[in-house]
Structure formats: structure tokens, C-alpha cells
C-alpha positions in Angstrom: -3.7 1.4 21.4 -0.3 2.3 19.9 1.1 3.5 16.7 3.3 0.7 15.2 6.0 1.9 12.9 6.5 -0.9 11.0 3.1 -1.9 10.5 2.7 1.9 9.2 5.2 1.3 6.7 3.9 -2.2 5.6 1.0 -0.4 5.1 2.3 2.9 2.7 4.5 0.1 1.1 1.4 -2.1 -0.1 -0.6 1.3 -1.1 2.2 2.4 -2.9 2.1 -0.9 -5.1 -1.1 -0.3 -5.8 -0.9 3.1 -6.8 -3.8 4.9 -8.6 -6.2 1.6 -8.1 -5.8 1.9 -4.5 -5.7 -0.4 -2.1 -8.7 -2.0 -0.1 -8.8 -3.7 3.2 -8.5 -7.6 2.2 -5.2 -5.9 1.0 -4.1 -5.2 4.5 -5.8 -6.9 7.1 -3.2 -9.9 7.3 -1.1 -6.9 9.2 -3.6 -6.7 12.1 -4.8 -8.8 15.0 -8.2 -6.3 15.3 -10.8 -4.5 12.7 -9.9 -1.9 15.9 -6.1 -1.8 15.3 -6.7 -1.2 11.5 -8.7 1.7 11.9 -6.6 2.9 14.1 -3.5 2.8 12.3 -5.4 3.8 8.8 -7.5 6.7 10.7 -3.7 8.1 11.4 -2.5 7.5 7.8 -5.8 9.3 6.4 -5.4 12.7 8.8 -1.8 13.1 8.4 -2.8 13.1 4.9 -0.7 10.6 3.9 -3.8 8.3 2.3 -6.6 9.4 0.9 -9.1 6.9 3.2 -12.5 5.7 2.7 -14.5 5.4 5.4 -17.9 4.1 6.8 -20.1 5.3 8.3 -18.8 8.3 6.7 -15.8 8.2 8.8 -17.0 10.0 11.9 -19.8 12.0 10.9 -23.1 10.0 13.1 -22.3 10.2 16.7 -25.2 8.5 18.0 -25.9 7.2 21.5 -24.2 4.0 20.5 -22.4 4.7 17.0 -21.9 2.1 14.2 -18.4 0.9 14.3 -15.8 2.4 11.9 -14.9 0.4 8.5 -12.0 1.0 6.3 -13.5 0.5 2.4 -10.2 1.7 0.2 -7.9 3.9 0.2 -4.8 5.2 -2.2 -1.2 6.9 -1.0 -0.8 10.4 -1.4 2.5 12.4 -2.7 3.0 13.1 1.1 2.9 9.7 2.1 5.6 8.4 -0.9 7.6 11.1 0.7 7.2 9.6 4.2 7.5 6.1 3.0 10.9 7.2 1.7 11.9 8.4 5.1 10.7 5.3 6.8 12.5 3.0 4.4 16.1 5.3 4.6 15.4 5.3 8.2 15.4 1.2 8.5 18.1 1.1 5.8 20.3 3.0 8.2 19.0 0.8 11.5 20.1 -2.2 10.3 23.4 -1.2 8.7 24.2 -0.1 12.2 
């Protein structure tokens, strides 16, 4: 699976809307194909610390022999991911001026 840019910003763009309330997965999941992809690009989000992410089954805390799968229940943009969204947006601002 690989990180998509674009989709990351989407992403920080449509938490950032929300703001305090947060954002929840019916908010996002038009961005991906897979429940898989979703996690995937949130689970990156959350440990960069740019979200603050909810997961369950407690994120990765029950590794059993065969482990529930990983759901995304809300989440919210932290300072550190405004920042970053700023950079991504600058950063696309300058791409297609070029």
C-alpha cells in the first residue's frame, strides 16, 4: 500500500473544516476504494501526530491469533497537522503555477 499525497491532504483539509467537532469516517470514506486504504492513510496521520485518531479495537492493542480488523471512529486535526496542511497546500500552489 502507498501513501497518497493528495488524498493526505483531502483528508487534513476536510478535518480542518471540521475543527473542534472532528471529523468521522462517513466524512472521508468517498476518498478511498478500501476500509484497508483508509486506515492506512489515517493510521499515518494519527502517528505523525498530525490527528488525534480514534480507533477500534483500541487501535492495535489485541493481537490475537487472528485480530479483529482496524476501524477508524473520529478523529480531529492537531496544531501540527494545520501546519502541515499549510505546507501541502503552498507546496501545490507552487506545482501548478509552474
Amino acid at each position: 500500500m502507498q501513501l497518497n499525497r493528495d488524498i493526505v491532504r483531502q483528508v487534513l483539509e476536510i478535518a480542518a473544516e471540521k475543527k473542534e467537532a472532528g471529523f468521522e469516517e462517513k466524512d472521508i470514506s468517498h476518498l478511498f476504494n478500501e476500509e484497508y486504504d483508509l486506515v492506512f492513510h489515517l493510521d499515518y496521520l494519527h502517528e505523525k501526530g498530525f490527528i488525534e485518531g480514534e480507533f477500534t479495537p483500541g487501535a492495535y492493542a489485541a493481537f490475537a491469533v487472528l485480530p479483529q480488523p482496524i476501524h477508524f471512529i473520529r478523529g480531529k486535526i492537531t496544531a501540527k497537522g494545520l501546519d502541515y496542511l499549510q505546507g501541502l497546500q503552498q507546496s501545490g500552489k507552487v506545482a501548478t503555477q509552474s
